[in-house]
C-alpha positions in Angstrom: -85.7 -10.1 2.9 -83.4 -11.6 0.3 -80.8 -8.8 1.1 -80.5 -9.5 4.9 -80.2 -13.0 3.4 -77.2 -12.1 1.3 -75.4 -9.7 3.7 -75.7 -12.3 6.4 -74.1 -15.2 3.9 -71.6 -13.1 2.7 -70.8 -12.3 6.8 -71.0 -16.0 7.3 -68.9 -16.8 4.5 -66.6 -13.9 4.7 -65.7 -14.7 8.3 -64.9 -18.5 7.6 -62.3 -17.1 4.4 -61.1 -14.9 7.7 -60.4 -17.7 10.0 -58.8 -20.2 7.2 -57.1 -17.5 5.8 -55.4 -16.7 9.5 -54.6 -20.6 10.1 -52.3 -20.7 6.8 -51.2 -17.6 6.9 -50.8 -16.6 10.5 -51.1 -19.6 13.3 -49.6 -22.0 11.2 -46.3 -19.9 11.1 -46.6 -19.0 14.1 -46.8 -22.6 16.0 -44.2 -23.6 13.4 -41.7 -21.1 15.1 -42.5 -22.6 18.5 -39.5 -24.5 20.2 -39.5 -27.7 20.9 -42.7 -29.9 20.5 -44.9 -27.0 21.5 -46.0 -26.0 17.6 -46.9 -30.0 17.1 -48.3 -29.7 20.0 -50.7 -26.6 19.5 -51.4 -28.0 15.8 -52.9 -31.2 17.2 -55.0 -29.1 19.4 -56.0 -26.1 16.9 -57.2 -29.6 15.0 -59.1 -30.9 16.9 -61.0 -27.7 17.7 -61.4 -26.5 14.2 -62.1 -30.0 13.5 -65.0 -30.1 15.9 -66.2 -26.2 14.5 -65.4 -26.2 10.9 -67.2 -28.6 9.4 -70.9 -26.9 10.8 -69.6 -23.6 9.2 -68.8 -24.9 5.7 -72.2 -26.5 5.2 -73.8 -24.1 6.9 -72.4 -21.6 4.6 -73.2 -23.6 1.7 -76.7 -24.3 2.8 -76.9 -20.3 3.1 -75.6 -19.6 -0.5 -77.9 -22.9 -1.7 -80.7 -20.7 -0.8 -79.6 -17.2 -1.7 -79.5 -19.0 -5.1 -82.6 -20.4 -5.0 -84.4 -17.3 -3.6 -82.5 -14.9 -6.1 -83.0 -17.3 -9.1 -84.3 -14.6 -10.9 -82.1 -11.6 -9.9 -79.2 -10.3 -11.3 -76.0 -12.1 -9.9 -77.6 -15.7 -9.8 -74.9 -17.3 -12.1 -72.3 -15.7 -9.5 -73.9 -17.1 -6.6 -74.3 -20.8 -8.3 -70.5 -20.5 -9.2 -69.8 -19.6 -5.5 -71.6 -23.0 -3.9 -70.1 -24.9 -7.0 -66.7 -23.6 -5.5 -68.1 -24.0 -1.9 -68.8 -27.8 -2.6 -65.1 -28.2 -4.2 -64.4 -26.8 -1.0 -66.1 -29.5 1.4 -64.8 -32.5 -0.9 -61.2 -31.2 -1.0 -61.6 -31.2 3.0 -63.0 -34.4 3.3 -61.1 -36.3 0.7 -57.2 -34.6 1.5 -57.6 -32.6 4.5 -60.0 -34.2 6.8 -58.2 -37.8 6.9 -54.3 -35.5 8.0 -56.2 -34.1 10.5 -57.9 -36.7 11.7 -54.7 -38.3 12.7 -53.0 -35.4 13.3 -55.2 -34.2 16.6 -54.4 -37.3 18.6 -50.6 -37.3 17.8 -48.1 -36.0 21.0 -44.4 -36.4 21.1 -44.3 -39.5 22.0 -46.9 -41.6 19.1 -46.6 -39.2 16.0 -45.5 -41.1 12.9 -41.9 -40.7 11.6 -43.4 -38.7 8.7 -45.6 -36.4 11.0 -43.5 -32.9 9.1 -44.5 -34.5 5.7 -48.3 -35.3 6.6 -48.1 -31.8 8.3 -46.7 -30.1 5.1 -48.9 -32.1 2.4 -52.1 -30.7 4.8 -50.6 -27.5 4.3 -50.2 -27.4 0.6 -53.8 -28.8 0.3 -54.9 -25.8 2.9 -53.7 -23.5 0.8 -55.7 -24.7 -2.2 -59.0 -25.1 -0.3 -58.0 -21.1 1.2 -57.7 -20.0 -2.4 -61.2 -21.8 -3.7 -63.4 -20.2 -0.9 -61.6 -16.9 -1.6 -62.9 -17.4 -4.9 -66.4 -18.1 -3.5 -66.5 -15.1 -1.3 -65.4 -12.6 -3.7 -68.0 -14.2 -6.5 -70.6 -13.6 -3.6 -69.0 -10.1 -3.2 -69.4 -9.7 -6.6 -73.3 -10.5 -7.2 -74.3 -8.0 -4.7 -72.8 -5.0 -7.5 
């Protein structure tokens, strides 16, 4: 039981990297090479959907490697599992303390009531993305790593 456990958290987990991984790396530029309002646009809506989905899938995912640590306590990989929720929890206060409050803002702004510094709100989100990409990359491939 405690494999299916740990293949389906590193799944779970794996496929959240995925999707973060895609919005820095591949929406993001792509909306930002949109003409016109339309990438501003498409970013307020991307937020508020991932806004709506992401939050259930990063505690959920730390709930899941929560118990693969506590089920496992005594296996070999433990200490790699408890370093992956420590990074997962980094993870969910980075979002809520930097990222959470930009987007938050960010999914109700159009053309016509975005703040005068929308591009720098939109670019310090980014840089903190990247961070909170690189820490759950981390995580995964410490959970990776305890299955060996």
């Amino acid at each position: 039981m405690l494999n299916a456990l740990e293949v389906f958290t590193i799944v779970v987990v794996g496929l959240m990297v995925g999707v973060e991984f895609s919005v820095a790396f591949v929406i993001n530029p792509i909306l930002n090479a949109l003409p016109g309002d339309s990438g501003q646009l498409g970013r307020a809506h991307g937020a508020r959907m991932l806004g709506a989905v992401m939050p259930v899938w990063y505690i959920g995912s730390l709930v899941l490697v929560a118990v693969w640590a506590i089920a496992g306590w005594h296996h070999h990989g433990t200490g790699l599992v408890v370093t992956a929720a420590a990074l997962l929890i980094l993870s969910v206060i980075m979002s809520l303390l930097l990222l959470v409050p930009i987007n938050n803002r960010g999914k109700t702004w159009t053309p016509e009531n975005r703040p005068e510094d929308w591009k720098e709100q939109t670019n310090r989100w980014n840089r903190f993305h990247y961070v909170r990409v690189a820490v759950i990359i981390a995580a995964f491939a410490l959970l990776a790593a305890a299955l060996v």
